[in-house]
DRENDO-1510 file (C-alpha; in Angstrom, 1 decimal, always signed):
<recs>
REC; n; res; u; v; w
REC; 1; UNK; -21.1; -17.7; -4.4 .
REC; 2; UNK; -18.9; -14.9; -3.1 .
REC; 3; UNK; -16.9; -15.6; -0.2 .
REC; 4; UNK; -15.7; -12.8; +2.0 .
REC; 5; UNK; -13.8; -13.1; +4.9 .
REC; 6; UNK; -13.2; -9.5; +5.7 .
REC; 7; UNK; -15.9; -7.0; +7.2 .
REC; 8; UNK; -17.2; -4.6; +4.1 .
REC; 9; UNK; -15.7; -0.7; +4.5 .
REC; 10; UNK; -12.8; -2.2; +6.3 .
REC; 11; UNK; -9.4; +0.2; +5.0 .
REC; 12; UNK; -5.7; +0.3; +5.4 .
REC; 13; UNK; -3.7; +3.8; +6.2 .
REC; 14; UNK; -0.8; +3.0; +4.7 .
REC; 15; UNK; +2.7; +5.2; +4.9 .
REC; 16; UNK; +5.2; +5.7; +2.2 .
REC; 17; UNK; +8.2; +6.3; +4.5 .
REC; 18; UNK; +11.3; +5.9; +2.5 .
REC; 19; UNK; +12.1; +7.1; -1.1 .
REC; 20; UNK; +12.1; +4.6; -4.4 .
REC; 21; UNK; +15.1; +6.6; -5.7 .
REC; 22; UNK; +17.6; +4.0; -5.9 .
REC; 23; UNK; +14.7; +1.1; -5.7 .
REC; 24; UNK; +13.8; -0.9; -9.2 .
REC; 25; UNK; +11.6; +0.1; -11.8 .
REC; 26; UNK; +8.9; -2.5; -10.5 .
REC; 27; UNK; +9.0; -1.1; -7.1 .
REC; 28; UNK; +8.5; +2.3; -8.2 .
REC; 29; UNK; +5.8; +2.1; -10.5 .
REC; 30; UNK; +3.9; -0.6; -7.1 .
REC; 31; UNK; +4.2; +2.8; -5.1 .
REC; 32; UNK; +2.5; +4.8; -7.8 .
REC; 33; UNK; +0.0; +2.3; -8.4 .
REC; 34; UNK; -0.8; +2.9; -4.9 .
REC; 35; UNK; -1.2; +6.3; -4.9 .
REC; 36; UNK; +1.3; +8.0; -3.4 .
REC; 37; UNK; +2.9; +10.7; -5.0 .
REC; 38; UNK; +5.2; +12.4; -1.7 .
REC; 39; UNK; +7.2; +11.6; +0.9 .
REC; 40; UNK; +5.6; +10.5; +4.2 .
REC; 41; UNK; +2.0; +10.8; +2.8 .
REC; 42; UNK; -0.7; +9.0; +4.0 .
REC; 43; UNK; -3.4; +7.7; +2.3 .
REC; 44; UNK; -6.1; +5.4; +2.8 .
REC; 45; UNK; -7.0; +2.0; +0.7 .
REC; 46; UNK; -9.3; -0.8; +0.8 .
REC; 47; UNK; -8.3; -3.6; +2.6 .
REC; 48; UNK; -8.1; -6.5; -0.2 .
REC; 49; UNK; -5.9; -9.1; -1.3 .
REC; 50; UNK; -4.8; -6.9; -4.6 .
REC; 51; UNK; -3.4; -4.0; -1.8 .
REC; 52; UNK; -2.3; -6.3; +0.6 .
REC; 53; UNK; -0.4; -7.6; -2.4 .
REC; 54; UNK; +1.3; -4.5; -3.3 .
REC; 55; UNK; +1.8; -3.3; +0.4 .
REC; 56; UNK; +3.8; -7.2; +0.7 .
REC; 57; UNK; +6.3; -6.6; -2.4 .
REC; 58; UNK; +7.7; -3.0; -1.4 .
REC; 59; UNK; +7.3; -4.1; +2.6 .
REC; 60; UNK; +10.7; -1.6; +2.9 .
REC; 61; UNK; +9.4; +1.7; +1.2 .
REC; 62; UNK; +5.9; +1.3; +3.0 .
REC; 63; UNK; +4.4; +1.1; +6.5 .
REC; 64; UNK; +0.5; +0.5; +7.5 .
REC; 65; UNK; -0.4; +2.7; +10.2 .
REC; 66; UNK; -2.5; +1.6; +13.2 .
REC; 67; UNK; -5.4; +4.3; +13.3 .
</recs>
């Protein structure tokens, strides 16, 4: 039984808006397991728990944008 409390094809636009220079090794490597690879980039994701996730422990380095 799979339970699935979001809509199917539902995604997340998601921001990186400030750099993971000075940030820890952990954060760095959640905002390339993301995808990002510049600056203010936006890219788009599936909305799951395993993004949400990611998105909630570097809440300071990324933004999800309303579109």
């Amino acid at each position: 039984m799979v339970k699935t409390s979001q809509k199917t094809g539902s995604k997340l636009h998601l921001k990186w808006v400030r750099s993971a220079i000075c940030s820890p090794v952990k954060h760095k490597l959640v905002i390339k397991g993301l995808g990002f690879t510049r600056l203010n980039q936006v890219i788009e994701r599936p909305d799951n728990p395993a993004i949400r996730g990611m998105v909630a422990k570097v809440p300071h380095l990324v933004e999800i944008v309303q579109q």
